[in-house]
Structures are given as C-alpha cells and as structure tokens.
C-alpha positions in Angstrom: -9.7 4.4 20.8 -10.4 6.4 17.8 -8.8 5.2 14.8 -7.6 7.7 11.4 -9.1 7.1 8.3 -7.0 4.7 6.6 -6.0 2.9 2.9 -4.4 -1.0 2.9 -1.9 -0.6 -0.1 -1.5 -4.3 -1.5 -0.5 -6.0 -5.1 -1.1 -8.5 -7.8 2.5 -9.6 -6.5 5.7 -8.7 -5.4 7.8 -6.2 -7.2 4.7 -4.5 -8.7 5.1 -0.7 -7.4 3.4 -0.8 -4.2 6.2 1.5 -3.0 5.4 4.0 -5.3 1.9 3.8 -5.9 1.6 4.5 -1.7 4.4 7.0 -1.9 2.6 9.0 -4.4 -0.8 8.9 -2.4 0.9 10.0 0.6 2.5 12.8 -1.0 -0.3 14.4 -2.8 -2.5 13.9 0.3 0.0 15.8 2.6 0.1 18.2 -0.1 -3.2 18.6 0.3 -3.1 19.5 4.3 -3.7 15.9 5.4 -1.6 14.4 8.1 -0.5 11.6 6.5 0.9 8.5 8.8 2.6 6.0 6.6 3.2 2.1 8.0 5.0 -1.3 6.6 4.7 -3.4 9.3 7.2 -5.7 7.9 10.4 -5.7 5.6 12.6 -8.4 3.9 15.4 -7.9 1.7 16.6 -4.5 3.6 20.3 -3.6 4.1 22.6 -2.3 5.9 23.7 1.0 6.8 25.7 2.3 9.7 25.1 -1.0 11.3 21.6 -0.7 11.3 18.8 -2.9 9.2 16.7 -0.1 6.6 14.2 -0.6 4.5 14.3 1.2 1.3 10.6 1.1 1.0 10.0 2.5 4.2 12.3 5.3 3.9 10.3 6.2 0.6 7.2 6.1 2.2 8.5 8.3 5.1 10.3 11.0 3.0 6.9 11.0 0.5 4.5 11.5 3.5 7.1 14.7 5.2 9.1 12.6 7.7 6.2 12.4 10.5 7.3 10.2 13.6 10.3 8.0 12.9 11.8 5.3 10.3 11.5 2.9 13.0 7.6 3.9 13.4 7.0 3.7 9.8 8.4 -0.1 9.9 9.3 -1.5 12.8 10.5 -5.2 11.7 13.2 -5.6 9.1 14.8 -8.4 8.0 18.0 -8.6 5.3 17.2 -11.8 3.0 14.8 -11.0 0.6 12.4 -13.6 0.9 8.7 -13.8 2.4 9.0 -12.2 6.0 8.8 -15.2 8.4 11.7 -17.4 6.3 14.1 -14.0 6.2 13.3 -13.8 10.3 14.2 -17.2 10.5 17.6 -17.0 8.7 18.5 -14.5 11.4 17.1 -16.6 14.2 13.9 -14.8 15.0 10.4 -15.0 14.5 8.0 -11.9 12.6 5.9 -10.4 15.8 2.7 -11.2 14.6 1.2 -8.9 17.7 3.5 -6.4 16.9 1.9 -6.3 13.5 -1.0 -5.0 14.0 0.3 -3.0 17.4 2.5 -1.0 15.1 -0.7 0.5 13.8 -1.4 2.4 16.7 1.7 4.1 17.1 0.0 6.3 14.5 -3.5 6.9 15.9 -2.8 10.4 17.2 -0.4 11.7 15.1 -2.4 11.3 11.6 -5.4 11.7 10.1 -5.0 9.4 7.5 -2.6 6.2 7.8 -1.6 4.5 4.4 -0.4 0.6 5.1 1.6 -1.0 2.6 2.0 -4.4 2.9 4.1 -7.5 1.4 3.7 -9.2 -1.5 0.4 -9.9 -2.6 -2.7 -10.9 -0.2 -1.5 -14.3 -0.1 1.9 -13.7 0.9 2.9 -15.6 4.4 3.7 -13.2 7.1 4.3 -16.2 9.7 3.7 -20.0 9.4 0.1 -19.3 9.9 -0.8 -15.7 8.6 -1.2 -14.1 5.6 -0.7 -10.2 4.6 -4.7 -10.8 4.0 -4.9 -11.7 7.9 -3.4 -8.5 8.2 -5.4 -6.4 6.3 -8.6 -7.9 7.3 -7.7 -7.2 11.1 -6.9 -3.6 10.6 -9.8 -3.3 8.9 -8.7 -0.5 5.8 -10.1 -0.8 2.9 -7.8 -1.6 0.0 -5.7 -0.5 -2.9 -4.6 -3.2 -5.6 -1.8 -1.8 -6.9 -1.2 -3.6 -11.1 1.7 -3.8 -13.1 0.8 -2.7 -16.5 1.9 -5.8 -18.2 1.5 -8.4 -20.1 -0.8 -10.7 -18.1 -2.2 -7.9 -15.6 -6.0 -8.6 -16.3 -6.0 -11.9 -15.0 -3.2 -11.5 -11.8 -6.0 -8.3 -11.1 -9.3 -10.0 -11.0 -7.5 -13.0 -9.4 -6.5 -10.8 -6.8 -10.4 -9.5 -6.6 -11.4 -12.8 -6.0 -8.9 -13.5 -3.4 -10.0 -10.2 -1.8 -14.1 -11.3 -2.5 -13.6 -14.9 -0.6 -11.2 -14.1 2.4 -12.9 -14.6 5.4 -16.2 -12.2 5.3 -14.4 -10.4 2.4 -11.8 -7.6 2.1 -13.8 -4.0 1.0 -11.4 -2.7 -2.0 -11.1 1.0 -2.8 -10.2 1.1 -6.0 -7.2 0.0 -8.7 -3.7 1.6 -9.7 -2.3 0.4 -13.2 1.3 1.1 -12.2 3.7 1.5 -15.4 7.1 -0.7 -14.0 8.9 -0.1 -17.4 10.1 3.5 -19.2 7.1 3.9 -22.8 10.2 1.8 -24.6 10.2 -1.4 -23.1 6.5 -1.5 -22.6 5.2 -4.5 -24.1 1.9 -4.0 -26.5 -0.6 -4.6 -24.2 0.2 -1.7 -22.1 -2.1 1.1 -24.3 -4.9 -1.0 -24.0 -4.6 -2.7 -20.0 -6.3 0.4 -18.0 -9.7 0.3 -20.3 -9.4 -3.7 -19.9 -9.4 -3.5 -16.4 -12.2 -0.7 -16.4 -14.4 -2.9 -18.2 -13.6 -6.0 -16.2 -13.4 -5.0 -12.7 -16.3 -4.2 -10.3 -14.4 -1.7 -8.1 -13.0 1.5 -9.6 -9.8 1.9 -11.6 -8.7 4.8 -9.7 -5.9 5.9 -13.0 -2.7 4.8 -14.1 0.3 5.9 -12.5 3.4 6.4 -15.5 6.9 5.4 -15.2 8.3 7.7 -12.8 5.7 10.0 -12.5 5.4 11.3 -8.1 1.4 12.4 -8.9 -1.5 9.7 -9.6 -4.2 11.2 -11.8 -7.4 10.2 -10.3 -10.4 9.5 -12.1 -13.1 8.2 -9.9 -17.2 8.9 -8.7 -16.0 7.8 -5.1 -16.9 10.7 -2.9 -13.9 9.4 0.3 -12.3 12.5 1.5 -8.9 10.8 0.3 -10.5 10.5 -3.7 -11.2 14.4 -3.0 -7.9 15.1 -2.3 -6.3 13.1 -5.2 -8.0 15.0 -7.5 -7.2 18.3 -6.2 -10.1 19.6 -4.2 -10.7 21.1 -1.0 -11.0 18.8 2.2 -11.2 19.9 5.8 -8.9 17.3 7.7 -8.9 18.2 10.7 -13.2 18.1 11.3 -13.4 15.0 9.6 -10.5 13.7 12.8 -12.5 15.7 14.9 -15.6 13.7 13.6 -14.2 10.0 14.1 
C-alpha cells in the first residue's frame, strides 16, 4: 500500500508546543493546496464533553488541517488523567493499543497527501510498559520535527534530544528544528534573543525558524528542497503528482 508523504512532530519534552508547532504546519500546508491528514495516536489528560473523552490537542490539529475525516480519526485513544498514556489507560482499567497505534496511521493513506503525526511527550516518553513514542516513530517511519521551547536550558534538552534520535535503534532521520516561543516577549527569560542562532550553530540538522508566541504561520528558513519546506515558505507545489508519484 502506498503511503503519503509524512512529518513525526515530537519535543524536547512535554508541554513544549508540539500542538502548535504541528497545527501551524498543517495549516499553511492546506493553505497551500496539500491534503493534509493530521494523527495523535494517543491522548492523556483529555476531558469531558457531552459524555465523550476529547482531546484538546487533537481538536486543534483537526480544525488547523480543515476538519478532514473525523476527531475520532485524528486520535483514536484518549485517556482523562494527565499522565504518560499507558499509566492514565490503566487508571481507567485499560491498556494503550499498541497495534492500534500504528494501525491508526492508515486510516489516512487515501484521504491525504501529507500526514503530520504528533506524538507524546518527548522520544522517550512510554507509550506501554515496553514502548516508547521513539518505537513509534521509528515504525512509521516519518522523518522528524523537534519541536524547542525557547527557554532557558533549550540548547542542551535539543541536542540531547538529537542524540536520543542519533542512537535509537538504526537512528531516527530528523527534518529539521522549531524554536517555539511558550511565553508572551515579557516573560521571556534573557536567553530567548540569542537561543535560535545557538541552536543554528550547534545542531547538525536545520533550524527550520522560530515560531512566536501566538503566531498561526512558521517562517521557514531552510536549503531543504522537500515539497513540504516548499510549501512553508510560500512556493508553488503540485500535490497531487507528487501522490500520484508515490
């Protein structure tokens, strides 16, 4: 079966933007013409509305990328306690699907040309009591973005990260690095002028730009030729050969 072109959205940690970094991608990509899938294959800490589990996440990603398929598609486990994905399972006397997982994926193979994955955590956050989101990421084979808070402390949570990615298994490809600003200009802390240049000189894959505090649109500086890096930055790409191409 043919696969879409695809992007692994992943962080430094938890609570870093991956949300919005991926929500932003999706939304200047459909803008661009791209059918854009959008998948969390699992939630924690989601509530409760009309008697039903949501993820807030999801519902971002789904509203950013135009609403294609269904909330339940975009995430299909959800769990309330807001804790890594196999304990908040447990606490309602379940298990995460670990199958399911990566089946979820597929929903989405003819009904997108590109599929953005956003996962939990950080790569080392446990999924089950023997998987990691890296498992993940390495089976569905996408290449990644590292989304970074543009903190204090960022340079070395990022190239830890890159290492983490380097040494997994055969290694994890990376497409590039968001700088995501999680706090308005006057509560950033000093650092936060200087991180993005830090980070360009330190890191081997590119610093794709620096998303600002509340901004919807990631400015995209990059030599990466992928259709997606096109697209980012405003030019022309024919989606539909390139899906007819795969």
């Amino acid at each position: 079966m043919k696969r879409p072109l695809g992007l692994f959205v992943t962080g430094t940690d938890t609570g870093v933007g991956k949300t919005t970094v991926a929500a932003a991608i999706a939304r200047q990509l459909a803008a661009s013409g791209c059918r854009v899938g959008v998948y969390k294959p699992v939630a924690s800490g989601c509530r409760l509305k009309g008697g039903k589990q949501v993820s807030d996440d999801a519902l971002q990603l789904w509203e950013a990328a135009g609403r294609p398929l269904s909330l339940p598609a975009v995430c299909p486990q959800v769990f309330l306690a807001p804790l890594a994905p196999h304990l908040a399972a447990r606490q309602e006397g379940c298990e995460v699907d670990a199958d399911l997982l990566r089946r979820g994926a597929d929903t989405w193979r003819d009904h997108c040309e590109l599929l953005i994955v956003e996962g939990a955590g950080g790569l080392m956050t446990p999924l089950t009591d023997d998987e990691y989101v890296a498992d993940l990421a390495y089976d569905l084979g996408y290449p990644l973005i590292v989304v970074a808070p543009n903190v204090l402390g960022v340079i070395n949570q990022t190239l830890q990260t890159l290492i983490a990615a380097a040494t997994f298994r055969e290694g994890l490809e990376i497409a590039g690095i968001v700088l995501n600003d999680v706090r308005p200009p006057r509560e950033a802390d000093a650092s936060s002028a200087s991180n993005l240049d830090e980070l360009r000189r330190r890191c081997i894959p590119p610093v794709l730009g620096r998303l600002a505090w509340r901004d919807s649109a990631l400015p995209v500086s990059a030599t990466d030729n992928s259709a997606w890096v096109q697209a980012l930055e405003g030019r022309p790409v024919d989606w539909r050969s390139l899906a007819a191409q795969r």
